[in-house]
N, C-alpha and C positions, 0 to 999 in steps of 0.2 A: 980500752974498751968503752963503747959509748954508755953514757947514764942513762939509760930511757926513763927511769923516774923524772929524774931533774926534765928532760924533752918533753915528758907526758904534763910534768905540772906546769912549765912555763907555757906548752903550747895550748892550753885550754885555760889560763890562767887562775892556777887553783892558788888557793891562801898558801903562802911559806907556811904556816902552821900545821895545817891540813894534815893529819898522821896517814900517808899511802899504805900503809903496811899491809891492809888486807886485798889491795890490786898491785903489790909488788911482784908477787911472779905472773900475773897473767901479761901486765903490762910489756916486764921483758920479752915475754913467750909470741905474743904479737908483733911487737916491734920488730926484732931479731929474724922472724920465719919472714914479717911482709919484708923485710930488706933482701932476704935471699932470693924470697921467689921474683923479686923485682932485677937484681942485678943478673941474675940466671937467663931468666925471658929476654929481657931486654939486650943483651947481647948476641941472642940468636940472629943468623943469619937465613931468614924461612930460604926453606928447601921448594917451596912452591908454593904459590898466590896465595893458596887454599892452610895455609899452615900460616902464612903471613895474618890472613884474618884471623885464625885461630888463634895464634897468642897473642893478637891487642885485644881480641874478646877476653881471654884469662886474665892480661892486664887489668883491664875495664874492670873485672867482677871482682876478680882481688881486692881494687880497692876501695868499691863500694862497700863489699862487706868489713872489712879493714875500719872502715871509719866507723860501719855501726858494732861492732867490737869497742872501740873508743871508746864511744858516748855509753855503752855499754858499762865500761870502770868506770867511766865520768860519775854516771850515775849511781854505784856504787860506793864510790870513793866518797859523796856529797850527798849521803844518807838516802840515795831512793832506791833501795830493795827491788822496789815490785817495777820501777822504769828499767831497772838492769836483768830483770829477767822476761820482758816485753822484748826490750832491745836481743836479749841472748835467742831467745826464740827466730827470731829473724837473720841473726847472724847464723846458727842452726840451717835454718832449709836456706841460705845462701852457699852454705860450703857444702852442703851436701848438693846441692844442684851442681855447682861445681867439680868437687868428685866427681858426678855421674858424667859428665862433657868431658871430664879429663883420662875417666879409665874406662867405659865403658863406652861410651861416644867416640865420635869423627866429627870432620867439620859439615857432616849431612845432621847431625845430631843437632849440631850447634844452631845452624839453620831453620830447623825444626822446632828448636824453641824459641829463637825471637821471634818467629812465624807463628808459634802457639800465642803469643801474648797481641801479637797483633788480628789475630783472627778473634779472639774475644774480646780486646777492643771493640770493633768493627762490627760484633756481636751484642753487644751491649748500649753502639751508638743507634743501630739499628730496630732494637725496642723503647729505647727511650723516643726516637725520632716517632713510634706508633702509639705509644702511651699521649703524647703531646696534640696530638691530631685534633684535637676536639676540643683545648684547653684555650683561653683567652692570650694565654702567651705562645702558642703553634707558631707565628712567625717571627718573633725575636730570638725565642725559643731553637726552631729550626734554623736559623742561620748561624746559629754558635756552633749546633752541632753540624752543618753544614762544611766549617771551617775545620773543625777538628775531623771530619772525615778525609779532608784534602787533606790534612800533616798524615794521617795514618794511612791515605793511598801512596803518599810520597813513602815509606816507610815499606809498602809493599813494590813496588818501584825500584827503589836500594837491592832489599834483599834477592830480585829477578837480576836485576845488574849484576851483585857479587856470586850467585850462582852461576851465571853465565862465565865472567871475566876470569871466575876461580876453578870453572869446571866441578864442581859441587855436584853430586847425585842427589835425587832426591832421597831423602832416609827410608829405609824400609825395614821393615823387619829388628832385629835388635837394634840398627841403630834409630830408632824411631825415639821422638820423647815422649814417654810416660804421662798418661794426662795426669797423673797424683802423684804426690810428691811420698805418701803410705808405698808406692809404687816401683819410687827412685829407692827408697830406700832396703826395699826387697833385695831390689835386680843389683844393690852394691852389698847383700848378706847382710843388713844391720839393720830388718826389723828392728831386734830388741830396744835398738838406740831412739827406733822413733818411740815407743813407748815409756823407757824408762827417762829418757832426757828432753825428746821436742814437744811430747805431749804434755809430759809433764810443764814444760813451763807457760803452755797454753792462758793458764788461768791470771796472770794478769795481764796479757795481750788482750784477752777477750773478756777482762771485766767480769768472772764465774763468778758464782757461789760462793766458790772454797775460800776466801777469804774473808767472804762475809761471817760466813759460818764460825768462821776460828773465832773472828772479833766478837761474836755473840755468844761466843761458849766459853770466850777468855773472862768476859764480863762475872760470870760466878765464881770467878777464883780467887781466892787468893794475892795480896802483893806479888808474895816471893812466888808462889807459881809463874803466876803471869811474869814477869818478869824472865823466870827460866823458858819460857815460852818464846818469848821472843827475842833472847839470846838464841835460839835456837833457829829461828825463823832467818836473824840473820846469817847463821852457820852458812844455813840452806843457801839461802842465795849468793853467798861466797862459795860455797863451796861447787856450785851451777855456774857460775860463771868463771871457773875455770875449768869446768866440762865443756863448756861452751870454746874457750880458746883452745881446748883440744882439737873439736871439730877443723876450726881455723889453720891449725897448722897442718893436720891430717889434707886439706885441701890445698893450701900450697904444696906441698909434698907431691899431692897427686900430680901438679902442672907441671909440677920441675924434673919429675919421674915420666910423664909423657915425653916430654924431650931431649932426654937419655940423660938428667941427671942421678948418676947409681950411686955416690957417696954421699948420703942424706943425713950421715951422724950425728948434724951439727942440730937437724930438726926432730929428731928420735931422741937426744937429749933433752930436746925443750918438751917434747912429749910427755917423757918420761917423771921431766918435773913435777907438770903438772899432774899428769895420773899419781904420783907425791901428792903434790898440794890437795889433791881431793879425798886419796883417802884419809889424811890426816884430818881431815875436817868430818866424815862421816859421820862418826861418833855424836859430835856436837848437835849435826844437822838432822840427827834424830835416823838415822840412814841405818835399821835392822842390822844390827851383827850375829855373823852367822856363828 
């Protein structure tokens, strides 16, 4: 059986010393699902153009989110709480974008969303180009954006080709993308989840209050308070960040189960763990027992 610890600490080069113990099962839980859903996909023989694009995009997205998972324990493992719950947030609305292309989407879906990120591109170069108009730099200014308008036509370009060559519809109706990701996570039944886990970890992505708040209200306590405080605090973000690799495997799951893998035991295991590893940590992580 492979060590993904030993793989995890040599391939980021952490200290021999370095105690893993609190990203030891997430580490596994990642490793183990991105190898499956990589030998599973990769194997396929697409049934048609249109399914060929479809699984090197799950490839692609797999392993972007894949790595921000890493750096996710990286950051953990090497004392940064609030980087591993920025990072977790992100790995969040990747797998759940994922999920939605993999079980509720087609390849019009899929479409539909690199087309969404290039159309607000194209959006957003198009008022900075009006904002500039009047400014002393309008023409140096204007030919950067100039350039970067040609990569993003090329890019509209591509995707008229691969709907063409792959016979791609255009999305209508369910298979449309969701302009909100509040949205995606309706139409996949898991509200709850954007609230009690992506929202929640909002606040060190976006630099909130709430941490200012704790550090000023921690300031009248106590040592031993404080101190229990922030035993706690790190609970939380252990315990979040193998919420977080739940998501991850739930979404490999979804691609491999798109393409008619039915015996998933090995990743309903890794699941399972982890929904383990998190509720044992509740307690600590201040998480209301009912």
């Amino acid at each position: 059986m492979a060590d993904h610890l030993h793989t995890f600490r040599r391939q980021f080069r952490l200290d021999p010393e370095l105690d893993l113990g609190t990203v030891q099962l997430a580490v596994k839980a990642i490793y183990e699902a991105q190898a499956v859903g990589f030998e599973f996909l990769s194997q396929i023989e697409p049934p048609t153009p249109k399914d060929g694009f479809r699984i090197h995009a799950f490839l692609n997205l797999m392993s972007r989110i894949y790595e921000h998972a890493q750096a996710m324990l990286v950051a953990l493992a090497t004392g940064s709480p609030a980087s591993c719950e920025a990072l977790g947030r992100t790995v969040v609305e990747g797998a759940v974008n994922l999920m939605y292309l993999a079980t509720v989407g087609d390849a019009s879906t899929l479409v539909a969303f690199l087309d969404s990120w290039v159309q607000e591109h194209n959006k957003k170069l198009g008022e900075w180009n009006r904002r500039i108009q009047d400014s002393e730099h309008a023409e140096s200014v204007g030919r950067m954006i100039a350039e970067r308008k040609e990569l993003v036509n090329g890019y509209v370009k591509y995707l008229s080709l691969v709907q063409t060559q792959c016979q791609i519809d255009e999305a209508r109706g369910s298979y449309a993308w969701p302009s909100t990701l509040l949205k995606r996570f309706e139409l996949l039944r898991r509200q709850t989840d954007y609230y009690e886990s992506y929202h929640r970890l909002s606040g060190a992505s976006h630099i909130t209050g709430e941490d200012t708040l704790n550090f000023l209200m921690a300031l009248s306590v106590d040592d031993e308070r404080g101190q229990r405080l922030g035993a706690e605090a790190w609970a939380y973000s252990t315990m979040m960040s193998r919420l977080v690799c739940m998501f991850f495997v739930e979404a490999i799951a979804a691609c491999v189960i798109a393409y008619g893998r039915s015996d998933n035991e090995d990743l309903q295991t890794l699941r399972r763990r982890l929904v383990s590893g998190v509720r044992e940590l509740a307690e600590a992580a201040g998480v209301p027992q009912i």
